[in-house]
N, C-alpha and C positions, 0 to 999 in steps of 0.2 A: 504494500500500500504506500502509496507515496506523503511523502512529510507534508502535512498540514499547517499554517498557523494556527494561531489561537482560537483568535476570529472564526476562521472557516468551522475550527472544530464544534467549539459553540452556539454557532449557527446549523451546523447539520445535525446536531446530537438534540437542539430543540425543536426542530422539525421533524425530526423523527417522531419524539414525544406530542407530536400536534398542538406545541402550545403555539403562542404569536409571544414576538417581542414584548407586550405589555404583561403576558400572564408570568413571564419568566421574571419581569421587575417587580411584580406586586411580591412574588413570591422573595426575591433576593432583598425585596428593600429600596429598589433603586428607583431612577426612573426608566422609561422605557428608550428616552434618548441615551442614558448611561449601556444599556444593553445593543444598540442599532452602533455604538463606537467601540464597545468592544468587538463585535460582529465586523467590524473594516476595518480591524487592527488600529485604529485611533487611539485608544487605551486600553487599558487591562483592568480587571477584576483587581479589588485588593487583596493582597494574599492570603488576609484573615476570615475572606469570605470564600475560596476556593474550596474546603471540605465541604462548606453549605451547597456550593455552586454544584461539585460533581455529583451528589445526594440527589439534587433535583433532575441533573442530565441523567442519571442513571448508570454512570462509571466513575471508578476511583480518582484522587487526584492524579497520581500518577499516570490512568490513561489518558485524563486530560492534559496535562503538560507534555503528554507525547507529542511533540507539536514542536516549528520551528519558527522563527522570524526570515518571511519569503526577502532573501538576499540577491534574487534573482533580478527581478523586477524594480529591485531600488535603485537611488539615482548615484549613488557612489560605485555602485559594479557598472553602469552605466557611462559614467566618465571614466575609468579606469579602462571599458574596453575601447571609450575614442581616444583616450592619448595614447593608448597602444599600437590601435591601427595609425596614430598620426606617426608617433615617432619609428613606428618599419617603413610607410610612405614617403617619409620623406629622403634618405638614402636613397630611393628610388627616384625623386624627385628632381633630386639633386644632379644626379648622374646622368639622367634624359636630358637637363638643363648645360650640365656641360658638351654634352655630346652636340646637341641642334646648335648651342650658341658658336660650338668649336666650328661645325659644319660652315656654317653660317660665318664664321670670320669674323665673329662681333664680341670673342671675349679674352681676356688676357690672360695670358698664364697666373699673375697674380690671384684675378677675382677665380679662376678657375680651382685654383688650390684651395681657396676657402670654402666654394661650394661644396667641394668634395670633402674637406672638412666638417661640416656642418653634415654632408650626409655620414660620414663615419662615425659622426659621434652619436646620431641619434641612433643609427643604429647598436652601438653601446649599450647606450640606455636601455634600448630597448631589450637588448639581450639581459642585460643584468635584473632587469624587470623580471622577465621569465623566470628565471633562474632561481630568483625568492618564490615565485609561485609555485 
């Protein structure tokens, strides 16, 4: 079975049970908006209500915390994969850029050794990136 958040699991374990968002607040205490943010991972239960909480879903704490914070879909894995694809792109970028401009008779050996520069290092980066991963 694939890893759930919280949210998700909270939300399918009270629709199992056929209750709605309100009947599961009247019962925890809360309100029905405190239940519709846990349910889209906005917040969480407080942990001192968690044994309440699995009692009324009908599974232990523990199978409710079987659950993950979806990392997939957030905006830091998100930027982490475009500076990656930037900094392998650009090496490549770089190297297209000396080759047409060398073709073309429009660049110096100076500006050229920097470009190539700049590609070699992100490429660097990018490896040593990897490498941690």
């Amino acid at each position: 079975m694939k890893s759930k958040t919280l949210g998700i699991m909270i939300s399918s374990l009270r629709k199992q049970k056929g209750m709605t968002q309100l009947e599961l607040a009247n019962l925890m205490q809360v309100t029905d908006k405190a239940v519709s943010k846990w349910e889209r991972d906005i917040s969480c239960p407080d942990i001192n209500a968690l044994p309440k909480l699995a009692e009324i879903l009908g599974v232990s704490v523990d199978e409710l915390m079987q659950c993950k914070k979806e990392e997939e879909n957030s905006p830091k894995s998100d930027v982490k994969g475009i500076i990656d694809t930037i900094l392998k792109a650009i090496p490549v970028a770089m190297g297209v850029a000396v080759v047409v401009l060398s073709v073309l008779t429009e660049l110096e050996p100076a500006s050229a050794a920097i470009l190539l520069g700049i590609g070699v290092a992100s490429g660097g980066i990018a490896g040593l990136n990897s490498k941690q991963e």
